[in-house]
C-alpha positions in Angstrom: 121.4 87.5 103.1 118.3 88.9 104.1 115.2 90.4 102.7 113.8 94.0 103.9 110.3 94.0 104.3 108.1 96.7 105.7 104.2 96.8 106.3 102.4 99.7 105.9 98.9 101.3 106.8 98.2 103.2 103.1 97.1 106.4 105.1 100.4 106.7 106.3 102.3 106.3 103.1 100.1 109.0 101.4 100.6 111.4 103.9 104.3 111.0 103.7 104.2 112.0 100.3 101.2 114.1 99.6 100.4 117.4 101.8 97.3 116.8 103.9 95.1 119.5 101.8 95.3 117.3 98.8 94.5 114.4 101.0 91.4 116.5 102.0 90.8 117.8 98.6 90.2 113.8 97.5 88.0 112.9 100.7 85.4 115.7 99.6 85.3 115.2 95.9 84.2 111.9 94.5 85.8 112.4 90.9 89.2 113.6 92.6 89.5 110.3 94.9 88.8 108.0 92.3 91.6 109.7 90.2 94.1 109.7 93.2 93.4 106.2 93.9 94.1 105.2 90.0 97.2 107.5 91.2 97.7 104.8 93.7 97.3 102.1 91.4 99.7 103.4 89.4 102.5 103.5 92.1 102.1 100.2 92.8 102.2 98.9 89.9 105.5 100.5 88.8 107.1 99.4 92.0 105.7 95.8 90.6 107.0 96.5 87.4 110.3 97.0 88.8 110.7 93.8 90.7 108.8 94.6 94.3 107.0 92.0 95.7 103.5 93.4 96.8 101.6 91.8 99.7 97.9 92.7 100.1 96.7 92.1 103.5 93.6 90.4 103.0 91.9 91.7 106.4 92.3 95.4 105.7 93.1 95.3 101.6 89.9 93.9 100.3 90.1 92.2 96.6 87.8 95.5 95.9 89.9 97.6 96.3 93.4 96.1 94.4 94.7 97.7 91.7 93.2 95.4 87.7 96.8 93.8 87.8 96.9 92.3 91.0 93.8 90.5 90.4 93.4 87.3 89.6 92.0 86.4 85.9 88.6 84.7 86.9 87.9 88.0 89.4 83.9 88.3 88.6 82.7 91.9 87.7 81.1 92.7 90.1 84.0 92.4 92.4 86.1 95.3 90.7 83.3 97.7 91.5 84.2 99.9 94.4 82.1 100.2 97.1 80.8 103.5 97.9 82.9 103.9 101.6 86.6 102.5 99.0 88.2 105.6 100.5 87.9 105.4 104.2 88.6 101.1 103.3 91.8 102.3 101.6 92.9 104.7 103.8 93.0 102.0 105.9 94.4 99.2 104.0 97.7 97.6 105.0 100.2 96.3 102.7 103.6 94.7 102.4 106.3 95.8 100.4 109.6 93.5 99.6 112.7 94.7 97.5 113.6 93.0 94.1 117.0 92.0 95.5 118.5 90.7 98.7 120.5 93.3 100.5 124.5 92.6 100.4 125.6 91.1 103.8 127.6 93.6 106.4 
């Protein structure tokens, strides 16, 4: 039995499921990117919640820009402060997902 596991640039993923003008929308205004990446956040952490293993490349997903739960507890403060370029950094950001369960053999 094998794991699936796919990596995937974050850019990609929201333009799979969000049309690009709202993509746009949250590149111009500063108060709609930070509640689209708390939108983000969100995702992720219900596909954690429901048994997905969540890799965060560390060259591309900085500890800056994780989601609160996927920080470790001594994380200092002024490490969960996002930088003022986070959404060109996220954008970028690759990340691994894994499935909760192996898939059945053929």
């Amino acid at each position: 039995m094998i794991r699936l596991r796919s990596t995937y640039r974050v850019q990609s993923l929201l333009e799979t499921l969000e049309p690009a003008a709202v993509l746009q929308e949250a590149a111009a205004d500063f108060r709609r990117r930070y509640a689209y990446k708390r939108r983000w956040d969100e995702a992720l952490l219900t596909l954690h919640d429901q048994g997905w293993r969540i890799t965060f490349h560390d060259e591309s997903y900085p500890v800056v820009l994780r989601p609160d739960w996927a920080l470790p507890t001594d994380t200092r403060v002024h490490l969960r402060r996002l930088p003022n370029n986070y959404w060109q950094q996220l954008l970028a950001a690759t990340l691994t997902f894994t499935p909760p369960a192996p898939l059945p053999a053929l």
